[in-house]
N, C-alpha and C positions, 0 to 999 in steps of 0.2 A: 653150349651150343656152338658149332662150330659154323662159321659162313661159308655159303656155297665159293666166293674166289679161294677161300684158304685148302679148302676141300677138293679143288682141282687141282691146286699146287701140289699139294699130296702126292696127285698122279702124274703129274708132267716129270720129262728128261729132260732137263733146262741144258745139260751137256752135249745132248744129241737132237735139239731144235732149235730155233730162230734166238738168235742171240739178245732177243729181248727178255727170252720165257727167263732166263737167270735173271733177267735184271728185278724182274717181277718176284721177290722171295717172297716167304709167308710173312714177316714182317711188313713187308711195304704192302699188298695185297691188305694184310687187318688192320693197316691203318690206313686202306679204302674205303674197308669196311665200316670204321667207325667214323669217318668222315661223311658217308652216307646215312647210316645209322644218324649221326647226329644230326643233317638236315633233314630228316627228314621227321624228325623228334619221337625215331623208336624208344620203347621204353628198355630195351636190352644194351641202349649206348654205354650204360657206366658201365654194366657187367663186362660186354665186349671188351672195353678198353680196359678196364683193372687185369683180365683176363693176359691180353696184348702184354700190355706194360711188365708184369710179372713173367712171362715169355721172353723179353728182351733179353738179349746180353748188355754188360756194361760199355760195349762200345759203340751200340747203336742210339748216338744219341741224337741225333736229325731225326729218327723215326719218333722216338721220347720225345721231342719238342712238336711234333705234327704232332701226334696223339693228345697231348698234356693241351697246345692250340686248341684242337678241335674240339677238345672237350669244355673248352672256357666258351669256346664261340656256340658250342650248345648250351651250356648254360644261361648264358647271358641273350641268349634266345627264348626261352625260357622264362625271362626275366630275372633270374637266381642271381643277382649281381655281385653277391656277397663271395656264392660259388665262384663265378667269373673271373675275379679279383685274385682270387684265391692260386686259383688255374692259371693266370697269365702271370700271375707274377713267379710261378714253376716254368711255366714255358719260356718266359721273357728271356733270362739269362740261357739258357738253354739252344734257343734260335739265334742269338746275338752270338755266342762263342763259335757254334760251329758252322756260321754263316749259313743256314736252313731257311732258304728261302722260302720255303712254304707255309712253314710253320711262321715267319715273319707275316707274309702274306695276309695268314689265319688272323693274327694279333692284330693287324689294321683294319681286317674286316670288323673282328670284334667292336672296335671303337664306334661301326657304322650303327649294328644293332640294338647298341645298348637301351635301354628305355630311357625316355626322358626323366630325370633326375625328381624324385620326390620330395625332395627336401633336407635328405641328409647327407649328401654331395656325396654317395661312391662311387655311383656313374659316372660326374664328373671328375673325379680323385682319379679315376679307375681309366677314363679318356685320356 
């Protein structure tokens, strides 16, 4: 399924409009998408993102680390903290090398949502 911002990129002349429509590729656009998708706790956020993620080239890796973020931070929304864990610790390095501010961003909000800790400390391991 494809998202209505990626589906209008499709149509746009980013060469012969406002010099933001290039900034906006189909990359950055589907990891709006999945940045929404996941606050909003559709149930198509893994699909979108696995979808995304495999879409990439190897050199977009700021978009890889927002994505890999967003997806921890809907996990861990979720409650899935195992998930969560799993996800930031892919994105961690990721947003740290290529100074990806937002996907840094993502990983501190993570720390806000977690659940309080049940007892078997991932939540806090994972803060």
């Amino acid at each position: 399924m494809l998202s209505p911002p990626t589906t209008a990129f499709d149509y746009a002349r980013p060469h012969h409009e406002r010099a933001w429509t290039s900034f906006f590729g189909a990359s950055r656009l589907g990891s709006l998408a999945v940045s929404s998708y996941g606050r909003l706790g559709h149930r198509e956020t893994d699909s979108l993102a696995g979808s995304l993620l495999s879409a990439l080239s190897p050199t977009e890796t700021k978009v890889r680390a927002l994505v890999v973020a967003d997806l921890a931070l809907s996990a861990a929304t979720r409650s899935d903290v195992d998930r969560a864990d799993e996800l930031a610790a892919e994105a961690l390095p990721l947003a740290v090398r290529t100074e990806a501010s937002l996907a840094q961003d993502r990983l501190w909000e993570l720390t806000e949502v977690l659940p309080q800790d049940s007892g078997r400390g991932t939540a806090e391991a994972l803060r």
